[in-house]
Residue frames as a rotation matrix with the C-alpha (Angstrom) as fourth column:
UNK 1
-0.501 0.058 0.864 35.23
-0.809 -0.387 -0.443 12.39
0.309 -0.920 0.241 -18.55
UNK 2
-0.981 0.022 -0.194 34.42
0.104 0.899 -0.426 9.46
0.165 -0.438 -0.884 -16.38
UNK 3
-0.120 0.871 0.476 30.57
-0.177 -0.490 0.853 8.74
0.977 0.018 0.213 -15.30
UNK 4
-0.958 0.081 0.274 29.98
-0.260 0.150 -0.954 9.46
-0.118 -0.985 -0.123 -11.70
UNK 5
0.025 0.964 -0.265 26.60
0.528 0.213 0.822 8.10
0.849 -0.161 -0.504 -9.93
UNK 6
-0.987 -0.098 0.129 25.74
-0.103 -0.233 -0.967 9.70
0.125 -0.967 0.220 -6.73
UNK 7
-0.777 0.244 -0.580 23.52
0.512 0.781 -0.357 8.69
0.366 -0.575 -0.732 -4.29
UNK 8
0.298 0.831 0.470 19.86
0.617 -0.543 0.570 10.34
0.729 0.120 -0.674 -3.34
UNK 9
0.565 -0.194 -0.802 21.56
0.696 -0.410 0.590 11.22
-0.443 -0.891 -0.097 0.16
UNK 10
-0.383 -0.847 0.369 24.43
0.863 -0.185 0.470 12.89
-0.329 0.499 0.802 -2.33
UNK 11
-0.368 0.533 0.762 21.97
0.839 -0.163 0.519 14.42
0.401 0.831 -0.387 -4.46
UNK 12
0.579 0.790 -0.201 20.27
0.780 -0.466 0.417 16.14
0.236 -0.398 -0.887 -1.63
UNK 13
0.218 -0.612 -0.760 22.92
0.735 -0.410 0.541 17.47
-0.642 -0.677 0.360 -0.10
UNK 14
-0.392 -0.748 0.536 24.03
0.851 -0.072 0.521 19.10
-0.351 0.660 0.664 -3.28
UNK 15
-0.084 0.884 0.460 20.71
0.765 -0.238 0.598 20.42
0.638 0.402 -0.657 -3.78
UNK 16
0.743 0.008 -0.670 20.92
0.625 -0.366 0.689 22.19
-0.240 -0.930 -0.277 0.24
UNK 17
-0.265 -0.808 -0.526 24.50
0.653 -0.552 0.519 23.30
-0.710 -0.206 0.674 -0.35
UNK 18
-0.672 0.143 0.727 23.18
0.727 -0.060 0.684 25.23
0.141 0.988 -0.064 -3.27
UNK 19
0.618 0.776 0.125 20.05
0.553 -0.542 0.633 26.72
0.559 -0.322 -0.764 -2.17
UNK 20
0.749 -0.134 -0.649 22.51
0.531 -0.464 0.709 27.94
-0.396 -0.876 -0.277 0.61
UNK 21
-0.255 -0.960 -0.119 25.97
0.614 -0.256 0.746 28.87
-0.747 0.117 0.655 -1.13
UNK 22
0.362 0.310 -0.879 24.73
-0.798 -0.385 -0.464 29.68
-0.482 0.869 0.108 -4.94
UNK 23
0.756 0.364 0.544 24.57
-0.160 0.908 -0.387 27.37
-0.635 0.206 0.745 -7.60
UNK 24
0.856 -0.332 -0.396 27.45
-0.507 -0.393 -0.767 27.91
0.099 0.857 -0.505 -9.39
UNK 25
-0.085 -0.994 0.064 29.94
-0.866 0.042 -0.498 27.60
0.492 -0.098 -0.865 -7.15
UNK 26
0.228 0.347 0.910 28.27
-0.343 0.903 -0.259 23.87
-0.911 -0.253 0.325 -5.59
UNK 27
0.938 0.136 0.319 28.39
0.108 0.761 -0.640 22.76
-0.330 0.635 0.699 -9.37
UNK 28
0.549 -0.789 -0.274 31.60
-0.502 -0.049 -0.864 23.75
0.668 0.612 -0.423 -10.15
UNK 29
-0.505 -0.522 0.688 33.30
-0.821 0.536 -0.197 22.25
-0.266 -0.664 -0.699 -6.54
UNK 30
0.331 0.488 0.808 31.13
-0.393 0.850 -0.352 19.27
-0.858 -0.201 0.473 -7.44
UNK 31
-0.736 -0.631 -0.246 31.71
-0.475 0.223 0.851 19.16
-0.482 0.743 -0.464 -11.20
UNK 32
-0.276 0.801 0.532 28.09
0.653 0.562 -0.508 19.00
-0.705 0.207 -0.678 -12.25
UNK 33
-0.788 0.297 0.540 26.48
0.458 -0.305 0.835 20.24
0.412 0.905 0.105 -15.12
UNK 34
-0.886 0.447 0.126 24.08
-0.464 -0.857 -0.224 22.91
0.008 -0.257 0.966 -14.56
UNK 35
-0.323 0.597 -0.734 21.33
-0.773 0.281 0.569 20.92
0.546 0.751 0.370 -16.39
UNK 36
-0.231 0.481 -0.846 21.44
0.289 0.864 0.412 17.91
0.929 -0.149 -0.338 -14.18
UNK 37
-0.969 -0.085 -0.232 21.37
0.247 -0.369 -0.896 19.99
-0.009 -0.925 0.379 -11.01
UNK 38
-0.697 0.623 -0.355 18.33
-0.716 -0.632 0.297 21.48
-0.039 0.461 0.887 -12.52
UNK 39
-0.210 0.791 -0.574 16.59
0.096 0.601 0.793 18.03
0.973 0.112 -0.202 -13.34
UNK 40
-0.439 0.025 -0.898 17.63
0.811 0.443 -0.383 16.59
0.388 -0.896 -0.215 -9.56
UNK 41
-0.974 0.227 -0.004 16.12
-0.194 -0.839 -0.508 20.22
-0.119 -0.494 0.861 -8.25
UNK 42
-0.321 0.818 -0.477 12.85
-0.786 0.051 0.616 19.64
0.529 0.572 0.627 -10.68
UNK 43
-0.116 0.518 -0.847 12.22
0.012 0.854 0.520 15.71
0.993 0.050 -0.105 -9.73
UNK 44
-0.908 0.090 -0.409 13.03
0.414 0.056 -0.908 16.45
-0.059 -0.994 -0.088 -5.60
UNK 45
-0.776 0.608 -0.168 10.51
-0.585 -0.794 -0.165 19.75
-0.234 -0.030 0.972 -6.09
UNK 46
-0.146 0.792 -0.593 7.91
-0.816 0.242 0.525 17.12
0.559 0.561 0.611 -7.94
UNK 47
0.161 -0.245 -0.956 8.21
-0.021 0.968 -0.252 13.71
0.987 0.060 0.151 -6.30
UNK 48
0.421 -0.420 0.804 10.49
-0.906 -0.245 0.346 14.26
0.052 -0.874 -0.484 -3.11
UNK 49
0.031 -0.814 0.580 13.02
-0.589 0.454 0.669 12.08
-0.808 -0.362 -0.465 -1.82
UNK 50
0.228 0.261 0.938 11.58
0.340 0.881 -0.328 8.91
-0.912 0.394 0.112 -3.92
UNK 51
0.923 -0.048 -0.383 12.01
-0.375 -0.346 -0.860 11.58
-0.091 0.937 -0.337 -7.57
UNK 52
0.443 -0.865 0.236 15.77
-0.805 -0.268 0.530 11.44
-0.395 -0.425 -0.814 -6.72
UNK 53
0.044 -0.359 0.932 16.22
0.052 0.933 0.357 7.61
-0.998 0.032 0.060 -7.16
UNK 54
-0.782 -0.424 -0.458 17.95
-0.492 -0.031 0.870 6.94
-0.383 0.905 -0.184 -10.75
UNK 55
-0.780 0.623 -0.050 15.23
0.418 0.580 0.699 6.30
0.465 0.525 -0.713 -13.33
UNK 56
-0.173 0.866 -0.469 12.27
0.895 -0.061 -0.443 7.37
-0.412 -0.496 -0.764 -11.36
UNK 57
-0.836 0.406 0.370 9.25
-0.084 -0.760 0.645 10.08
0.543 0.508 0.669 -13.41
UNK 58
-0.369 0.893 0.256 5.87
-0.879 -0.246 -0.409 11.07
-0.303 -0.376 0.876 -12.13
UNK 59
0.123 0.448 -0.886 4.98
-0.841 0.520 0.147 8.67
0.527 0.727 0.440 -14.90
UNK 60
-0.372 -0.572 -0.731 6.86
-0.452 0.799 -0.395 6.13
0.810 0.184 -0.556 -13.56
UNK 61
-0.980 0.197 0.014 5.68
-0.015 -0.002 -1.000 6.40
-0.197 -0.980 0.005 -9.63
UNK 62
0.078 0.966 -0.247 1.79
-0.987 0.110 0.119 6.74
0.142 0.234 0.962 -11.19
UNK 63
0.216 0.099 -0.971 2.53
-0.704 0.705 -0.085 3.18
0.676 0.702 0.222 -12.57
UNK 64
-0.729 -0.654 -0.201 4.40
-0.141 0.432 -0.891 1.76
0.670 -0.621 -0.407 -9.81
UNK 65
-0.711 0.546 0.442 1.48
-0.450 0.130 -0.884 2.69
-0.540 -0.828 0.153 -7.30
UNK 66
0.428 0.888 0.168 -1.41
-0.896 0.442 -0.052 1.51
-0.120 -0.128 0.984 -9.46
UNK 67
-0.168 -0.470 -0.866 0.81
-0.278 0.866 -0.416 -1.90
0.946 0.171 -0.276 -10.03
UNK 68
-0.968 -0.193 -0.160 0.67
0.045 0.493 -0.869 -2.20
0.246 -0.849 -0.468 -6.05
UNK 69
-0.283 0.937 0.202 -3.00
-0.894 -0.181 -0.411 -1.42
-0.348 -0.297 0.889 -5.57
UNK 70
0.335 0.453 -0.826 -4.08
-0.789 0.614 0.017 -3.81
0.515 0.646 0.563 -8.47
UNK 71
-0.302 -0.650 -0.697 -1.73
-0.281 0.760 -0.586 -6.36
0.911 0.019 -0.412 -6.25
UNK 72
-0.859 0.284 0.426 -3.22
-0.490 -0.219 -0.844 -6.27
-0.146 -0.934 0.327 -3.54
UNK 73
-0.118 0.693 -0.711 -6.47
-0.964 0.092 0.249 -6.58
0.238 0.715 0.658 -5.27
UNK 74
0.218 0.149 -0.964 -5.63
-0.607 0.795 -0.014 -9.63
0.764 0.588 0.264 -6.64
UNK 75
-0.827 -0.562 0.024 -4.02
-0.330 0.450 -0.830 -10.83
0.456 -0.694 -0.557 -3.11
UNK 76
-0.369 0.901 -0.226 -7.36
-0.839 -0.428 -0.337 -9.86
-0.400 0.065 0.914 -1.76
UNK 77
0.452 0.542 -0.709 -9.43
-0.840 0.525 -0.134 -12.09
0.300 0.657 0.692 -4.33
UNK 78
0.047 -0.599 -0.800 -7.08
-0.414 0.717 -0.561 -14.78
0.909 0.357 -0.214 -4.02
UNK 79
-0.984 -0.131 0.123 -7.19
-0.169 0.442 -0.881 -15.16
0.061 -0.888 -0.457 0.02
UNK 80
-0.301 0.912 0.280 -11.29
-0.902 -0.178 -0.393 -14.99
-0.308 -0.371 0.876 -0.46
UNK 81
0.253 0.519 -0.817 -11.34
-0.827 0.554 0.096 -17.32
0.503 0.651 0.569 -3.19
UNK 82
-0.592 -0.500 -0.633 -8.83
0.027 0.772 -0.635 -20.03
0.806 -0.393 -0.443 -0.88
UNK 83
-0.764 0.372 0.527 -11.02
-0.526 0.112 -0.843 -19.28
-0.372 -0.922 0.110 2.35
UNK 84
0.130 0.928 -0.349 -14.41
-0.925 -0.013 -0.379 -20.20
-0.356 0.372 0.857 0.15
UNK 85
-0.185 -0.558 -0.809 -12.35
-0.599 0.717 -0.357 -23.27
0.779 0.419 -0.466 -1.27
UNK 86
-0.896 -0.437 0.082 -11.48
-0.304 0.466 -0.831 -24.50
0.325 -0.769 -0.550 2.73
UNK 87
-0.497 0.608 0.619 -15.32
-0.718 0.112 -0.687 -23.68
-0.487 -0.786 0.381 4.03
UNK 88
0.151 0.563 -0.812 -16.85
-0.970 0.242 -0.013 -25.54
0.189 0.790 0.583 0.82
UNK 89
-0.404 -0.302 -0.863 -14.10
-0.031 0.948 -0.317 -28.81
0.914 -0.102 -0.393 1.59
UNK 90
-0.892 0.174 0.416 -15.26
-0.414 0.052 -0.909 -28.20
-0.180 -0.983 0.026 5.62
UNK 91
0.107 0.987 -0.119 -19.48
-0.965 0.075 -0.250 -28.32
-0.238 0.141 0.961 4.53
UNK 92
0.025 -0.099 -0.995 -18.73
-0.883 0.464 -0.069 -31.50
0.468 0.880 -0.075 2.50
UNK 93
-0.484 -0.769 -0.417 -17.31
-0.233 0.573 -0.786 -32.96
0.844 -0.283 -0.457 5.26
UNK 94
-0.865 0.330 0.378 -19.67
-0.399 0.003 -0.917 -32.67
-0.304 -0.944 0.129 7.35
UNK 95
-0.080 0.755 -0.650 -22.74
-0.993 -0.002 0.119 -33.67
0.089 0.655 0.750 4.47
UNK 96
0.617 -0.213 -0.758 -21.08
-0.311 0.818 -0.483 -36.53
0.723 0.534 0.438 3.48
UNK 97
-0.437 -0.831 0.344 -19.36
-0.840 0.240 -0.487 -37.76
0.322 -0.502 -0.803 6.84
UNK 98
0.541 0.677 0.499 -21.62
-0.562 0.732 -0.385 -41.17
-0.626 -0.072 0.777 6.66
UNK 99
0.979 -0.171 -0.111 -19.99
0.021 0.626 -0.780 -42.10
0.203 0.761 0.616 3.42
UNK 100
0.113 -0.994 0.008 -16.20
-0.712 -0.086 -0.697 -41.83
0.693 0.073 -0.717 4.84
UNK 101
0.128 0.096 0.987 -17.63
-0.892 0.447 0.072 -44.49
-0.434 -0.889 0.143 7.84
UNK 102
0.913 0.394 -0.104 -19.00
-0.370 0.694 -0.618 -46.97
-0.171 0.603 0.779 5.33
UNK 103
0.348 -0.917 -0.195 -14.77
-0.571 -0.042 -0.820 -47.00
0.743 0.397 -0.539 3.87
Protein backbone atom coordinates (compact mmCIF):
# COMPACT_ATOMS: atom_id res chain seq x y z
CA UNK A 1 0.00 0.00 0.00
CA UNK A 2 1.26 3.34 -1.12
CA UNK A 3 2.14 6.19 1.62
CA UNK A 4 -0.33 8.97 1.59
CA UNK A 5 0.54 12.44 3.48
CA UNK A 6 -2.33 14.64 4.16
CA UNK A 7 -2.38 17.97 5.04
CA UNK A 8 -3.33 19.62 8.70
CA UNK A 9 -6.43 21.23 6.79
CA UNK A 10 -7.01 17.29 5.65
CA UNK A 11 -6.41 16.04 8.97
CA UNK A 12 -8.95 18.27 10.51
CA UNK A 13 -11.51 17.72 8.45
CA UNK A 14 -11.25 14.02 8.97
CA UNK A 15 -11.19 14.52 12.54
CA UNK A 16 -14.93 16.82 12.18
CA UNK A 17 -16.33 14.30 9.72
CA UNK A 18 -15.86 11.74 12.42
CA UNK A 19 -16.90 13.35 15.51
CA UNK A 20 -20.03 13.91 13.26
CA UNK A 21 -20.61 10.62 11.10
CA UNK A 22 -18.77 7.82 13.45
CA UNK A 23 -15.40 6.80 13.21
CA UNK A 24 -15.51 3.90 11.39
CA UNK A 25 -17.15 4.69 8.57
CA UNK A 26 -14.71 8.26 7.98
CA UNK A 27 -11.71 5.73 8.29
CA UNK A 28 -12.83 3.27 6.15
CA UNK A 29 -14.11 6.01 3.14
CA UNK A 30 -10.74 7.55 3.91
CA UNK A 31 -8.65 4.39 4.27
CA UNK A 32 -7.04 5.23 7.58
CA UNK A 33 -5.99 3.15 10.21
CA UNK A 34 -7.82 3.49 13.33
CA UNK A 35 -4.54 4.12 15.26
CA UNK A 36 -3.47 7.12 13.30
CA UNK A 37 -6.90 8.74 13.52
CA UNK A 38 -6.46 8.25 17.18
CA UNK A 39 -2.86 9.87 17.35
CA UNK A 40 -4.14 13.01 14.90
CA UNK A 41 -7.37 13.13 17.50
CA UNK A 42 -4.73 12.91 20.65
CA UNK A 43 -2.04 15.64 19.22
CA UNK A 44 -5.17 18.20 17.85
CA UNK A 45 -6.87 17.49 21.61
CA UNK A 46 -3.11 18.33 23.14
CA UNK A 47 -1.45 20.97 20.97
CA UNK A 48 -4.26 22.23 18.48
CA UNK A 49 -3.89 23.07 15.02
CA UNK A 50 0.14 23.44 15.36
CA UNK A 51 0.02 19.22 17.05
CA UNK A 52 -1.27 18.29 13.55
CA UNK A 53 1.88 19.41 11.56
CA UNK A 54 4.03 16.12 10.63
CA UNK A 55 6.67 15.57 13.32
CA UNK A 56 5.42 17.95 15.88
CA UNK A 57 5.20 16.51 20.18
CA UNK A 58 4.51 18.57 23.23
CA UNK A 59 8.20 17.83 23.60
CA UNK A 60 8.97 19.16 20.53
CA UNK A 61 6.80 22.64 20.73
CA UNK A 62 8.37 22.99 24.61
CA UNK A 63 11.78 23.12 22.73
CA UNK A 64 10.86 25.09 19.82
CA UNK A 65 9.41 27.94 22.15
CA UNK A 66 12.27 28.03 24.64
CA UNK A 67 14.73 28.08 21.36
CA UNK A 68 12.73 31.40 20.38
CA UNK A 69 12.74 33.06 23.78
CA UNK A 70 16.52 32.30 24.35
CA UNK A 71 16.69 34.11 20.66
CA UNK A 72 15.44 36.86 21.34
CA UNK A 73 17.46 37.06 24.42
CA UNK A 74 20.43 36.94 22.68
CA UNK A 75 18.96 39.52 19.90
CA UNK A 76 18.25 41.64 22.89
CA UNK A 77 21.96 41.50 24.32
CA UNK A 78 23.33 41.88 21.01
CA UNK A 79 21.35 45.26 19.98
CA UNK A 80 22.48 46.62 23.70
CA UNK A 81 25.88 45.50 23.38
CA UNK A 82 26.08 47.39 19.45
CA UNK A 83 24.18 50.57 20.89
CA UNK A 84 26.98 50.74 23.95
CA UNK A 85 29.71 50.04 21.14
CA UNK A 86 28.17 53.33 18.89
CA UNK A 87 27.72 55.70 22.25
CA UNK A 88 31.39 54.66 23.52
CA UNK A 89 32.84 55.46 19.52
CA UNK A 90 30.35 58.88 19.82
CA UNK A 91 32.09 59.93 23.68
CA UNK A 92 35.56 59.39 22.11
CA UNK A 93 34.78 61.57 19.57
CA UNK A 94 33.95 64.13 21.23
CA UNK A 95 37.12 63.65 24.14
CA UNK A 96 39.52 63.38 21.67
CA UNK A 97 38.16 65.80 18.84
CA UNK A 98 41.48 68.13 19.32
CA UNK A 99 43.66 65.27 18.28
CA UNK A 100 41.71 64.60 14.78
CA UNK A 101 42.44 68.74 14.12
CA UNK A 102 46.15 68.45 14.81
CA UNK A 103 45.98 65.45 11.49
Amino acid sequence: MEKRTFTKEQKLAIIKEASEQGVSAVLAKHGIYPATYYSWKRKFEQMGEDGLRHGMTPAHLKEIRRLEKENQLLKKLLAEKELEGHLKDELLKKKYAWARKKK
